[in-house]
N, C-alpha and C positions, 0 to 999 in steps of 0.2 A: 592702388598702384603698388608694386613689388617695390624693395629695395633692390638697390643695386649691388651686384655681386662683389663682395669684396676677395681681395689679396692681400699676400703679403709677401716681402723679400727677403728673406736670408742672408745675409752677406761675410763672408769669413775672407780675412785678406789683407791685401795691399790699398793702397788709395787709387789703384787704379781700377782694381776692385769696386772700387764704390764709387765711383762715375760708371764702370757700365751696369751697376742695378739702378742710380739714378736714372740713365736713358733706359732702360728696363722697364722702372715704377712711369717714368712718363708716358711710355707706351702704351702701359695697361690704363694709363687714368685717363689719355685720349681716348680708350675704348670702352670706358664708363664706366669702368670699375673703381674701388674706393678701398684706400691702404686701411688697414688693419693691423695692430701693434702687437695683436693676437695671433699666431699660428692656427691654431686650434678653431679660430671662427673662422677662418677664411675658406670659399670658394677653391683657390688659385694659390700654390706656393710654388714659388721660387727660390732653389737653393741656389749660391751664386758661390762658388767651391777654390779654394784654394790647393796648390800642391807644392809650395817651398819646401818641406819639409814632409819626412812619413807622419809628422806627430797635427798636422794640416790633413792630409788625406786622411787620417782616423777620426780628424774631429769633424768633417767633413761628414762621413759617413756615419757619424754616431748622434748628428744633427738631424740628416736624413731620418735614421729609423725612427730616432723620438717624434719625427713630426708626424710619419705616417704613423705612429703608434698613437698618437694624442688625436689623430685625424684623419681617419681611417675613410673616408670621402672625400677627401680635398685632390682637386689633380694638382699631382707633385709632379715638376720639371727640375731637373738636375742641372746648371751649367759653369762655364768658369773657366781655372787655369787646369782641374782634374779634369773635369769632362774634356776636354781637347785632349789630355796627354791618355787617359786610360777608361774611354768611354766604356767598356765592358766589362771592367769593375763595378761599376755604376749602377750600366745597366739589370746585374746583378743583384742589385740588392732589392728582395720583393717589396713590391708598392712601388716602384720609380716609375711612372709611365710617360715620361719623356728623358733624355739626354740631348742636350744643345751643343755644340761644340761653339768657338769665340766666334767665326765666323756666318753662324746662324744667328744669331744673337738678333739681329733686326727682326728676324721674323717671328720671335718668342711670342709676342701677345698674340697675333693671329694662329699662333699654334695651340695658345692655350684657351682660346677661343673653339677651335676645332675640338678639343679634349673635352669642354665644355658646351655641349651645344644646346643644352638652357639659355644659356646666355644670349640675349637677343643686342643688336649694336641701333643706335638710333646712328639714321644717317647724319647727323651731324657730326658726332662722333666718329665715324667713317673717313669724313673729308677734314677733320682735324688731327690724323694720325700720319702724318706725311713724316713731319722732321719735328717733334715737341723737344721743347726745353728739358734740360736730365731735371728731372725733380729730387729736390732734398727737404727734408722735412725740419730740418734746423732751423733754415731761411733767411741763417745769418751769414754761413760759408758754405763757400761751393768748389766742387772739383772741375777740372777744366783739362778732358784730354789732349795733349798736345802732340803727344808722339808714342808711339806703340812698338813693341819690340826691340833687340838687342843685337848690337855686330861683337860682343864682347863673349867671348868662349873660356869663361871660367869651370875650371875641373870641377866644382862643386855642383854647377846651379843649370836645371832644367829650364828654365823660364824662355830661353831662346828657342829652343826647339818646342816650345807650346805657345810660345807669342808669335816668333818668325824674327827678321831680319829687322832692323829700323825703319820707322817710314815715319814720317812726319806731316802734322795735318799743315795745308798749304795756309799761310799767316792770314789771305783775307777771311779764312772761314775762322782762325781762333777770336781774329777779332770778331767776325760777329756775332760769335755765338758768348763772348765775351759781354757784348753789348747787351746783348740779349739778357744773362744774369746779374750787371748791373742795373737794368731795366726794370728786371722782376725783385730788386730789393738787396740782395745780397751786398754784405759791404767787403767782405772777404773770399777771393778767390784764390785757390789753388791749381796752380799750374801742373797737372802730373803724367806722367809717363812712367815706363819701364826704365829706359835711359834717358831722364828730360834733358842732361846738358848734352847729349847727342844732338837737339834739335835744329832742323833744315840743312845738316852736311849732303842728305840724298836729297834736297830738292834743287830743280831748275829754275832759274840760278841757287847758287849754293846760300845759305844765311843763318844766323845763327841765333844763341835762346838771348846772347844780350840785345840782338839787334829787335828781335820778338819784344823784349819787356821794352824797349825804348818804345816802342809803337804801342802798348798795349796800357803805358801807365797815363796815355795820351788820352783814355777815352773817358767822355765828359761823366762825371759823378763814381768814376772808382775808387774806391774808398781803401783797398789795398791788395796787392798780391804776395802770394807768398810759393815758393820754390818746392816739389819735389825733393826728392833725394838727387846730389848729384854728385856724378864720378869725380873722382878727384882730378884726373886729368883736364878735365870742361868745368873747373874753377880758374878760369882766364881773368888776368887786368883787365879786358874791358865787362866781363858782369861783374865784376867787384865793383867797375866805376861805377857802374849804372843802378848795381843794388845803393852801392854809400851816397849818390847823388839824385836820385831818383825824389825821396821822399815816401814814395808808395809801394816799394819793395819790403818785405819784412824781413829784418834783419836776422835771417836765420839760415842754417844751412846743414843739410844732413848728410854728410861726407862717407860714404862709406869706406871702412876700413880691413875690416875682417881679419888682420892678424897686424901685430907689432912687431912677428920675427919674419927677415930677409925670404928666409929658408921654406917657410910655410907658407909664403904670397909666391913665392916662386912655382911651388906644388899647385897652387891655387890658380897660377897664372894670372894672376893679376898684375897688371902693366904699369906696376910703380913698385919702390920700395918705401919702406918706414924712413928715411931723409925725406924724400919727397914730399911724404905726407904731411909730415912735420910744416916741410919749410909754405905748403898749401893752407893748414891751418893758421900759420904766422903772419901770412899776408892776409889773411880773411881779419885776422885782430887786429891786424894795422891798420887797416883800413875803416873795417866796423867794428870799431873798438868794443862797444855792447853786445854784440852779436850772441846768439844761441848757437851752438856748434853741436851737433850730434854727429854718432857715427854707429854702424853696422859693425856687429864682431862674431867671427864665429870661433866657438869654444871645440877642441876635442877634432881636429881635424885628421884624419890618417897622417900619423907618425909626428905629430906633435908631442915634442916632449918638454919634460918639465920645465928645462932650461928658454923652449921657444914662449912657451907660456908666460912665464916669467918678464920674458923681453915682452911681452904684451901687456903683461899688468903694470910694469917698470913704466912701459910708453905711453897708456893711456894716463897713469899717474903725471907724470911730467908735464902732459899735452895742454893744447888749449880748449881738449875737449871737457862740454857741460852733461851732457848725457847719455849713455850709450842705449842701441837695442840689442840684447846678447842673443846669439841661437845656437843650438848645441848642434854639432854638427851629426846629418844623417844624411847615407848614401838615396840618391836616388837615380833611381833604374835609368838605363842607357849613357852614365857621365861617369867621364873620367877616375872620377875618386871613388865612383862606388867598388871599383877593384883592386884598389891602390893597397900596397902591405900595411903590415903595423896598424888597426884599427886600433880603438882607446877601448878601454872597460866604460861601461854605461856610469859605473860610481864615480871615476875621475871625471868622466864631462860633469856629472853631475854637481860636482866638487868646484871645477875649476867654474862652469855657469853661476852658480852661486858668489864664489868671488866677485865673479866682477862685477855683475848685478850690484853688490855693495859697495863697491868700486863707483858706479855709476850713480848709485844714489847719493853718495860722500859728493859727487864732483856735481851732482844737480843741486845738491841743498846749499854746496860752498857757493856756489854762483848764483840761487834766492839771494842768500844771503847778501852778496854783496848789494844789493838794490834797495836795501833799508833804508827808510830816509829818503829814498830818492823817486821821481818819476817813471810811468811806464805808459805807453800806450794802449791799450787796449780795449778789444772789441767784447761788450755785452754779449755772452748768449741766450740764445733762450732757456735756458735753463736757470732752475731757481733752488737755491742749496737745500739742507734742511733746516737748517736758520734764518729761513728765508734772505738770505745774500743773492746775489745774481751772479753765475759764475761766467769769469772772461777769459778770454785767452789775448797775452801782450803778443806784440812783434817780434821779441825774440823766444817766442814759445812758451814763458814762464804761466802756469794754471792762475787765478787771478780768484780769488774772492772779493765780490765790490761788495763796500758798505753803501747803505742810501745815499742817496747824491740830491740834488736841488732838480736836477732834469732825469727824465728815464734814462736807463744805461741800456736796455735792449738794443740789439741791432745798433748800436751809436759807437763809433772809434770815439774814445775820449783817454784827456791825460787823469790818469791815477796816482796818487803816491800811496807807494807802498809802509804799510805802518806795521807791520807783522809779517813773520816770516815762518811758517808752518813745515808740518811732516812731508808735504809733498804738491804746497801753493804756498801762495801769498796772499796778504790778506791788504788790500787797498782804498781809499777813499778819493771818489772823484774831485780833481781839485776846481 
């Protein structure tokens, strides 16, 4: 008897990103195929492509070459947020013999079946690829799409016009499919989307993402949820109530921010200013007082100057924020800003990203720091250090190194005290 044809998936991106390679990889393993950690042995690759950024579409495309260069047989499929916006880039580059756009995406295995026609399908396989579980190979956490696309027209960022408009999945299918990766083990699930605090404004009737976690923290043996990125506007009193009250919300929240000065959110269009955000992060601490607070910054914007910068490293210093993601700002094709006057020299973003990076790591470590001595929840992964530790991740996001404990820590939400505070975790023993 052969073995079965294996693949593998690519994934570069967002966590939205990586819910559709997870229904992606379920796909292909309802059609009998068998993941591979390897590029190079596999049958079947999947590159699953991002485009936030030019420095996203180059590493995109320099993923691609190395794969058909290490794998000069394997049918290579292209797809993602590039493949939607600039398919004939893509298809450009020799050895790509497929481009998927997001909208094809359901019918990727049965394409790469046709590219593949060795491949033979047992019918059972056949009649078990209707609607499969997104497969994640961790087993501990899961991604869970709730809402796709954006009504928000910021100058900088493509993503609305390669995702589309907001649309949100109707609440009885999140619950079940909810059910479903509580079922199959998972003790941690992520809630994600493009805009998740957008969620059910377009649906009939209207409803929204606190009313979603009150229904969803209801289902028997969920072990925890945790939040996307959300806009700062859709941080409402009632998902504060319901994160602080709930018990199985994870106290964490990733706010995006993208600049500290008036002047440069204005250019950005973004529908708040730096008061705002402030007084948003302030009720997040008041409420959940431990809370993890991240936020989004982009460095190097058209016509950012030294003085707006400044009010950015001034305000994220001041804030209640614990750790930033920085991105250096780069035009991309059809949006507003890619025309805008006054571009930055590549040396000053460069300059100014480094800052805050350290910036971010100063305000991650300060906030370890304060959890010494003290309790954390957290979930075992499967992962095992090289000191043989188990690493976990708490509720408010802090990396977790568990010492041995009296029971397994895998897959188990359990209380930790943290006894050491490291470069970039903590180091905890089950109590």
């Amino acid at each position: 008897m052969s073995s079965p044809p294996l693949y593998h998936v690519a994934t570069l991106g967002c966590k939205l990103n990586q819910f559709d390679s997870a229904a992606l990889e379920a796909g292909l393993i309802s059609r009998g195929m068998v993941r591979t950690g390897d590029p190079s042995r596999a049958r079947v690759v999947v590159v699953n492509t991002c485009t936030v950024t030019s420095a996203a579409d180059a590493q995109s495309r320099q993923l691609i070459r190395k794969i058909r260069r290490e794998n000069p047989g394997c049918v290579l499929i292209v797809t993602g947020c590039y493949a939607q916006r600039a398919p004939e880039a893509l298809e450009s580059i020799p050895g790509v013999d497929a481009v998927v756009e997001l909208a094809a995406q359901r019918g990727l295995p049965d394409l790469a079946l046709k590219l593949a026609p060795e491949i033979r399908l047992d019918p059972v396989c056949i009649e078990s690829a209707e609607d499969p579980l997104p497969c994640f190979s961790d087993r501990t956490r899961a991604f869970l799409k709730i809402q796709e696309g954006c009504d928000l027209r910021c100058s900088y960022c493509v993503i609305p016009s390669v995702r589309g408009r907001s649309q949100s999945v109707e609440p009885v299918l999140v619950l079940e499919r909810l059910e479903g990766l509580v079922e199959a083990g998972f003790r941690e699930i992520v809630f994600t989307g493009v805009n998740t605090g957008d969620y059910g404004r377009d649906l009939d009737p209207p409803t929204s993402l606190a009313s979603l976690l009150r229904r969803a923290c209801a289902v028997p043996g969920l072990g925890r949820l945790r939040l996307n990125s959300v806009e700062p506007r859709c941080v409402t009193g009632e998902l504060l109530e319901v994160m602080a009250e709930s018990g199985r919300v994870a106290p964490h929240l990733q706010v995006p921010l993208q600049s500290g000065s008036d002047g440069v959110l204005a250019r950005m269009r973004r529908p708040y200013r730096a008061r705002d955000y402030r007084e948003v992060l302030e009720s997040v601490r008041k409420r959940i007082p431990g809370a993890g607070l991240g936020a989004d910054v982009i460095v190097g914007f058209p016509g950012e100057t030294a003085e707006d910068f400044q009010r950015t490293r001034d305000f994220i210093a001041g804030s209640e924020l614990n750790y930033l993601h920085v991105f250096s700002f780069t035009p991309r094709p059809g949006t507003p800003a890619a025309g805008m006057p006054d571009p930055l020299r590549g040396d000053v973003i460069k300059a100014r990203n480094a800052e805050l990076r350290a910036l971010g790591g100063d305000l991650s470590r300060r906030f370890r720091s304060s959890f010494l001595g003290r309790e954390l929840e957290v979930l075992g992964l499967r992962e095992t250090l090289p000191d043989g530790r188990i690493r976990g991740l708490s509720g408010n996001f802090i990396d977790v190194a568990l010492e041995a404990g009296k029971e397994p820590a895998v897959n188990r939400i359990l209380t930790a005290r943290v006894t050491a505070v490291g470069h970039d975790s903590v180091t905890a023993v089950p109590c």
